[in-house]
C-alpha positions as CSV (number, residue, x, y, z in Angstrom):
1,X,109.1,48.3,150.9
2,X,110.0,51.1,153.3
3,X,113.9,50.9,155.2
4,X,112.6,49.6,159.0
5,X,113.2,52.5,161.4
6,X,116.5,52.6,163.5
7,X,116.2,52.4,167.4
8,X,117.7,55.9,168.7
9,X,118.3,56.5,172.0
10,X,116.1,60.0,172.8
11,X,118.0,60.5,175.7
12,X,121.4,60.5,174.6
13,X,120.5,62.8,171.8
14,X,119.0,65.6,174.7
15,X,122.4,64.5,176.7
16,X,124.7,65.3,173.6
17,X,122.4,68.8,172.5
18,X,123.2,69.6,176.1
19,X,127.1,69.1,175.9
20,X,126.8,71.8,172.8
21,X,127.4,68.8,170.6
22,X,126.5,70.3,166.8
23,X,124.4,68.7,164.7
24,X,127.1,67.0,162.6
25,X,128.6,65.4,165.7
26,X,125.3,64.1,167.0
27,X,124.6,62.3,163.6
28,X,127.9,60.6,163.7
29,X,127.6,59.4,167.2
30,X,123.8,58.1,166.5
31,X,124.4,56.6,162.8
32,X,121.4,59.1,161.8
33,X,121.9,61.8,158.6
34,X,121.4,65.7,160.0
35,X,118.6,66.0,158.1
36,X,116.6,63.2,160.2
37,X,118.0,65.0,163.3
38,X,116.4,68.2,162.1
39,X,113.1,66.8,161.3
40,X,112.9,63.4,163.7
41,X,114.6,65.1,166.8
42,X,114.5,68.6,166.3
43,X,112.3,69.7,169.8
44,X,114.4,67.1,171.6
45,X,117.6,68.7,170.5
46,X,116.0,72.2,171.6
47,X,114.9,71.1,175.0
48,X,119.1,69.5,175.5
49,X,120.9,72.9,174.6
50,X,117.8,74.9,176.5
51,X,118.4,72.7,179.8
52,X,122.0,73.4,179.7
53,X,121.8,76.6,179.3
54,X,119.5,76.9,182.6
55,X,122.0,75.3,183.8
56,X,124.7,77.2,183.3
57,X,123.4,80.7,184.4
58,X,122.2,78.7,187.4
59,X,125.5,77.8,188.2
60,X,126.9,81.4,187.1
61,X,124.4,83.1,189.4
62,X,126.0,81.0,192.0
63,X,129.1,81.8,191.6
64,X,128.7,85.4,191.3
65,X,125.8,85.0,194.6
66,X,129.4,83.9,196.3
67,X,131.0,87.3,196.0
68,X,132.7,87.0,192.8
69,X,132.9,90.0,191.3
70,X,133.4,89.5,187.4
71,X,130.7,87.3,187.3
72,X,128.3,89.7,189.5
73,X,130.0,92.5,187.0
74,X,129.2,90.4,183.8
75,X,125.3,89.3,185.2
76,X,124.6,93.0,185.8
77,X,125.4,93.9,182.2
78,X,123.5,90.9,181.0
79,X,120.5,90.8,183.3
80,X,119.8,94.1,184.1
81,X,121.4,95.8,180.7
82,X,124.1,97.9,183.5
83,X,127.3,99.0,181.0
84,X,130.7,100.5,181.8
85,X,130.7,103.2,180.0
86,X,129.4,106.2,181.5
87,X,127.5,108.7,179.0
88,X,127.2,112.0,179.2
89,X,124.6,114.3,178.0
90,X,124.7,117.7,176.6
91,X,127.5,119.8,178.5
92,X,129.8,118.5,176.5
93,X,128.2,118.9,173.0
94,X,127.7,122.2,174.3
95,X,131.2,123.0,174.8
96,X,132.1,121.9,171.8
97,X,129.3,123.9,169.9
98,X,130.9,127.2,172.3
99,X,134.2,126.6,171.2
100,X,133.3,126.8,167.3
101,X,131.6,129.6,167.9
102,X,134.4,131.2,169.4
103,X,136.6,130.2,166.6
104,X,134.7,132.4,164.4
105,X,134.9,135.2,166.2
106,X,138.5,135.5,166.0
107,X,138.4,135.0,162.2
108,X,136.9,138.2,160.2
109,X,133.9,138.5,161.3
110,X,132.3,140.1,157.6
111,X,133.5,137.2,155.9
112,X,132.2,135.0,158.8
113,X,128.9,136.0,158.8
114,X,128.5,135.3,154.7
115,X,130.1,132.0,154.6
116,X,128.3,130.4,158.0
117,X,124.6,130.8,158.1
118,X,124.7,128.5,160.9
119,X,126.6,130.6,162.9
120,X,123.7,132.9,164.5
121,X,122.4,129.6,165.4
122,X,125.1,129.3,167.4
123,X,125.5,132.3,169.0
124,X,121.6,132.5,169.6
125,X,121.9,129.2,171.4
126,X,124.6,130.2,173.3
127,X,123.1,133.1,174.5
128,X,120.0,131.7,175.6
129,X,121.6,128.9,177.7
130,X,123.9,132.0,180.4
């Protein structure tokens, strides 16, 4: 003869998912093992945290639609992928690649040429960018 079901409240399961309760915490409360949360309640768990989580940016977007400026800072970089960082392109590898070059030039230039194939590279590039 099979164990008779237990009555669990459905809501307060979504209400507890939704307060970030874990899994572990939610079994306690209801007297249920984790492993009939995961298979029993799993989508009603999913729809508690998912809920609060609209929630939550709704309330952050809010905020930050009120002028404040970390949170418009931090929904830029999250929502529309903005960073701080500022990169730069080429000019700078460039400079770098100009300044090796001119390193070996001041070094014997014989000895130079044998050790570095790379070097014309160089020097051909550096020409063709003036």
């Amino acid at each position: 003869m099979a164990r008779p079901k237990k009555e669990v409240d459905i809501n307060l399961i979504e209400e507890l998912a939704g307060l970030n309760c874990s899994f572990e915490e939610i079994s306690h409360i209801m007297g249920v093992s984790v492993r009939t949360l995961h298979r029993s309640y799993g989508t009603v768990i999913k729809k508690g945290v998912e809920t609060a989580k609209t929630s939550l940016k709704r309330k952050q977007f809010e905020v930050a639609m009120k002028g404040n400026p970390t949170m418009l800072i931090w929904l830029g970089k999250i929502i529309l992928g903005q960073k701080d960082k500022i990169e730069t392109e080429g000019k700078s590898e460039l400079t770098i690649i100009r300044k090796i070059v001119e390193l070996g030039k001041t070094k014997d230039s014989t000895s130079q040429k044998d050790a570095s194939p790379n070097k014309k590279e160089f020097e051909t590039d550096d020409k063709d960018e003036k």
